[in-house]
C-alpha positions in Angstrom: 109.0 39.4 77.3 105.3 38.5 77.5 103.0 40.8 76.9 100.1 41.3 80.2 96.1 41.2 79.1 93.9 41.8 81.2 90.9 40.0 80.2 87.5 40.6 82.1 84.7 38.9 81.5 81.3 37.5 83.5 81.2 34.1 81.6 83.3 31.7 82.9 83.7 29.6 79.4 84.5 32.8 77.5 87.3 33.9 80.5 89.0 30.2 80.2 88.9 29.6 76.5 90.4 32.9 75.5 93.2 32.8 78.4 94.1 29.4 77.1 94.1 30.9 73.1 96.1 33.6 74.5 98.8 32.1 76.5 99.0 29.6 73.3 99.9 33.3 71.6 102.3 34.2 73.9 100.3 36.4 76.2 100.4 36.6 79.7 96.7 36.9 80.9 95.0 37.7 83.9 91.8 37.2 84.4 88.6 38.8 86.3 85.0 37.7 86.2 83.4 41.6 86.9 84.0 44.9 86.6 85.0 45.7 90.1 87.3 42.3 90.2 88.8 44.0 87.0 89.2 47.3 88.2 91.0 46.1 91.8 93.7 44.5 89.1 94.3 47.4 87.2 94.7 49.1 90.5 97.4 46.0 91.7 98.9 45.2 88.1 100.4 46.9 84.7 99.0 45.7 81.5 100.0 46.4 77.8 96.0 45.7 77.0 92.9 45.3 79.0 90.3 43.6 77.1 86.5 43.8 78.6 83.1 42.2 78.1 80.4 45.3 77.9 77.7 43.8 79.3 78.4 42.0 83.1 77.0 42.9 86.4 75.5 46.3 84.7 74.8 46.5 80.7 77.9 48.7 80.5 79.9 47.8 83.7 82.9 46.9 81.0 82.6 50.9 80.0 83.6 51.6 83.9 86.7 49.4 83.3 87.6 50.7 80.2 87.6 54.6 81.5 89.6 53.4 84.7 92.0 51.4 82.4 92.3 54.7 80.7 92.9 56.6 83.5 96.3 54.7 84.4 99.7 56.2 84.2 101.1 53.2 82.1 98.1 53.7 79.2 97.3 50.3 78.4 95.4 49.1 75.0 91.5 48.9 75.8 89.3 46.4 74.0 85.6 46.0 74.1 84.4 42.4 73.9 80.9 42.4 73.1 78.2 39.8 71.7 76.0 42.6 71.0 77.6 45.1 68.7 76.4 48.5 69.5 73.3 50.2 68.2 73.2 53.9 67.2 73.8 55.8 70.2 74.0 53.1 72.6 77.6 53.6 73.3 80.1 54.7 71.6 82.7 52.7 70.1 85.8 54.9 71.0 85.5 54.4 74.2 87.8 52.0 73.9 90.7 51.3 71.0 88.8 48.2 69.3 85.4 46.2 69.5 85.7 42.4 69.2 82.0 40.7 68.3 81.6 37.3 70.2 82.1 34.6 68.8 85.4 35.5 67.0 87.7 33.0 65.3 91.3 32.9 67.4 93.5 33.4 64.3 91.2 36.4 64.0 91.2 37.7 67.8 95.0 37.2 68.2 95.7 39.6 64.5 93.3 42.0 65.9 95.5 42.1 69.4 98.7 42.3 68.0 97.8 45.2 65.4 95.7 46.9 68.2 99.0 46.7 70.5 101.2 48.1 67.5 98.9 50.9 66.5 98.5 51.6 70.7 102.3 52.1 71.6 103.2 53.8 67.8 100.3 56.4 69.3 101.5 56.3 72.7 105.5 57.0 71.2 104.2 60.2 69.4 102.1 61.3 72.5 105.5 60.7 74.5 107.2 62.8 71.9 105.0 66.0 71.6 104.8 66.1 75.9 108.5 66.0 75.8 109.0 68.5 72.7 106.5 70.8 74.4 108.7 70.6 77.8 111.9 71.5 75.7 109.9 74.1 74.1 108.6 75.5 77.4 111.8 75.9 78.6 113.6 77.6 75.9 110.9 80.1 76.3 111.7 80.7 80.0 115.6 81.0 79.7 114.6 83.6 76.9 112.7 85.6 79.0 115.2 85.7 82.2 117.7 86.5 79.8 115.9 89.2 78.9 115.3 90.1 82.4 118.5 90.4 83.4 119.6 92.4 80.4 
C-alpha cells in the first residue's frame, strides 16, 4: 500500500520536482499550491504525512496547515519545509514533527520521510495504547465501585 503525502507548497517547481522524487519512492502525493488549497484536502483526504512550505501566501500560512493537520482524527506526520530555517523565537520548530531546509538532496529528503513516518506511527501506537489502557482502567474502577454499592 502507498503511503499518501500531502505536500503544500507556493512554488510551482518545488511542488512538481518533489511529487515526481516521491512517487519515484513509492509515495502517493497530492499536491496544493497554498495554505487554504492545503487545508480544503486535509478536510477531503487522509494522509500518513502532510509536508508544508512555511512561508506562502502569509510568512507562516504553512504553520495554519500544520495545526489543522494536527487537528485531524487520523494524526498524520507533519513536516515543515522551509528555505529559511528559523531564527530564535521566530517559530518554533515543534510545531511540526521535522524541518526540511530547501534545497535538500532526494536520498536525503526520502530517509528523513521514511524515519519521520516510523518514529510518527511507533508514537501514535503507544498514544493508542495508554487511551485504551486508561479506558480498561476506568472501567475496572466503576464495576468496583457498583459492586461496592450493591454490597
Amino acid at each position: 500500500m502507498k503511503r499518501r503525502i500531502l505536500l503544500v507548497d507556493d512554488d510551482v517547481t518545488v511542488l512538481l520536482t518533489l511529487k515526481a522524487v516521491l512517487e519515484m519512492h513509492d509515495f502517493e502525493v497530492h499536491t496544493a499550491a497554498s495554505a487554504s488549497e492545503g487545508i480544503r484536502m486535509l478536510e477531503e483526504g487522509v494522509y500518513q504525512m502532510v509536508i508544508t512550505d512555511v512561508r506562502m501566501e502569509t510568512p507562516e500560512a504553512g504553520l495554519r496547515v500544520i495545526d489543522f493537520a494536527r487537528k485531524q482524527h487520523y494524526d498524520p506526520a507533519t513536516a515543515l519545509l522551509t528555505a529559511f530555517p528559523p531564527q530564535d523565537g521566530e517559530w518554533h520548530t515543534d510545531d511540526a514533527s521535522s524541518v526540511l531546509v530547501k534545497p535538500v538532496g532526494t536520498q536525503d529528503l526520502v530517509r528523513q520521510l521514511e524515519a519521520l513516518l516510523v518514529s510518527h506511527a511507533d508514537a501514535k501506537a503507544v498514544r493508542e495504547k495508554a487511551a485504551i489502557t486508561a479506558v480498561h482502567s476506568a472501567r475496572s474502577s466503576s464495576r468496583r465501585t457498583l459492586r461496592r454499592r450493591v454490597s
